[in-house]
Residue, then its C-alpha position, 0 to 999 in steps of 0.5 A: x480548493x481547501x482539500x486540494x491545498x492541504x493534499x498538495x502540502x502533504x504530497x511536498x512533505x512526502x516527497x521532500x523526505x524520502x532517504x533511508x534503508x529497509x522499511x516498509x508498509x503495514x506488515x514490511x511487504x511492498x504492497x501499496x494502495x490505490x487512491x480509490x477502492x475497486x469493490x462496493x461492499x467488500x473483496x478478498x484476495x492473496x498477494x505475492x510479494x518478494x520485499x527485497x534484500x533478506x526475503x525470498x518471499x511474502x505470501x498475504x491473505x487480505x479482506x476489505x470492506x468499505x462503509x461510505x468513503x472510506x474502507x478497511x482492510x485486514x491482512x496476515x501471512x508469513x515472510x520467508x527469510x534468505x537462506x536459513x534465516x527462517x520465517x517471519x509472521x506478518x499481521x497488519x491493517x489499514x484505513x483509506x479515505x478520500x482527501x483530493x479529488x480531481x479538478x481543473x487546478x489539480x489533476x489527480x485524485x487522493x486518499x490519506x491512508x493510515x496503516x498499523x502492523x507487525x512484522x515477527x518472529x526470527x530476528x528482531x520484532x518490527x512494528x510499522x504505524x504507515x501514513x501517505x498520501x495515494x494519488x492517481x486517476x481512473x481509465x476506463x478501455x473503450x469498449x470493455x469493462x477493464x478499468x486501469x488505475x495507475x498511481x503513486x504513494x508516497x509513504x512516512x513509516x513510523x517503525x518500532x522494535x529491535x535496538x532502535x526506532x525511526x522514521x522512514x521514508x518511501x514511494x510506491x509505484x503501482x497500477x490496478x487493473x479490474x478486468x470483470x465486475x468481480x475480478x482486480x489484478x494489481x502490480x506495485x514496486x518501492x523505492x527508497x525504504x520499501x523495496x521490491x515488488x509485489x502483484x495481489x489478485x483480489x476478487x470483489x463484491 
């Protein structure tokens, strides 16, 4: 009951907030996060994103692994920018961890996740510290070993550089899709601060 409590109270103080202009997740790309990891030991992957207006593009290489409840992650790539704008280098990592899990008082799972990240090179320098809240819950296909996690995560992002600092607010929309014991596609999009989409393919272990 305590945790539930204290994840709806952080759900509220998410959504409340949620206004503001281009922000974005740990490297600036509209990649979001499930409530639970789909590997169990670890996975690698690639995601493909376009984030919105300025970028044609991110491309991100990614590697988790998990140690009891809780998992990490590092991710690089690079942003390519509109036009002749150039290109940015993203570097980034983050920390998932179980806070809510489903009952007859609240239906939903979740995990606070916990980001830091840079997003450099042409233009201003930007520095992202993410902190949300994902909720959602597994299905499994009758029949088959497809497992569907549709979610939401809804995000405060810190940011730093350029000539000023602040504080940004969004919600990402997504669901993972593990079709094999060793394969996961996952589809996400932003509103609010983190705009557009993205879809990783991750290979699990």
């Amino acid at each position: 009951m305590h945790r539930n409590l204290c994840g709806g109270i952080l759900v509220v103080a998410l959504l409340a907030g949620m206004a503001g202009t281009a922000a974005a997740q740990e490297t600036g790309t509209p990649i979001f996060k499930a409530p639970y990891r789909a590997f169990t030991s670890h996975e690698m992957g690639v995601s493909l994103s376009d984030p919105g207006e300025g970028v044609s593009l991110a491309l991100e290489g990614f590697y988790r692994f998990g140690r009891a409840a809780n998992d990490f992650s590092v991710r690089g790539g690079f942003a390519d920018l509109n036009g002749s704008g150039g290109t940015r280098v993203l570097l980034g990592g983050d920390f998932r961890t179980q806070v809510v899990s489903y009952s007859e008082s609240f239906p939903l799972d979740g995990s606070l996740t916990l980001g830091l990240g840079a997003n450099v090179g042409d233009g201003d320098d930007t520095y992202y510290i993410p902190v949300g809240i994902s909720l959602g819950r597994r299905f499994e296909l009758e029949g088959s070993k497809t497992i569907f996690v549709p979610y939401a995560h809804p995000v405060i992002v810190p940011t730093f550089g350029g000539d000023s600092d602040d504080v940004n607010f969004a919600l990402g929309l997504g669901v993972d899709i593990r079709f094999s014991e060793q394969w996961a596609i996952r589809a996400s999009g932003g509103l609010g601060d983190i705009e557009g989409v993205g879809v990783s393919v991750a290979y699990l272990r």
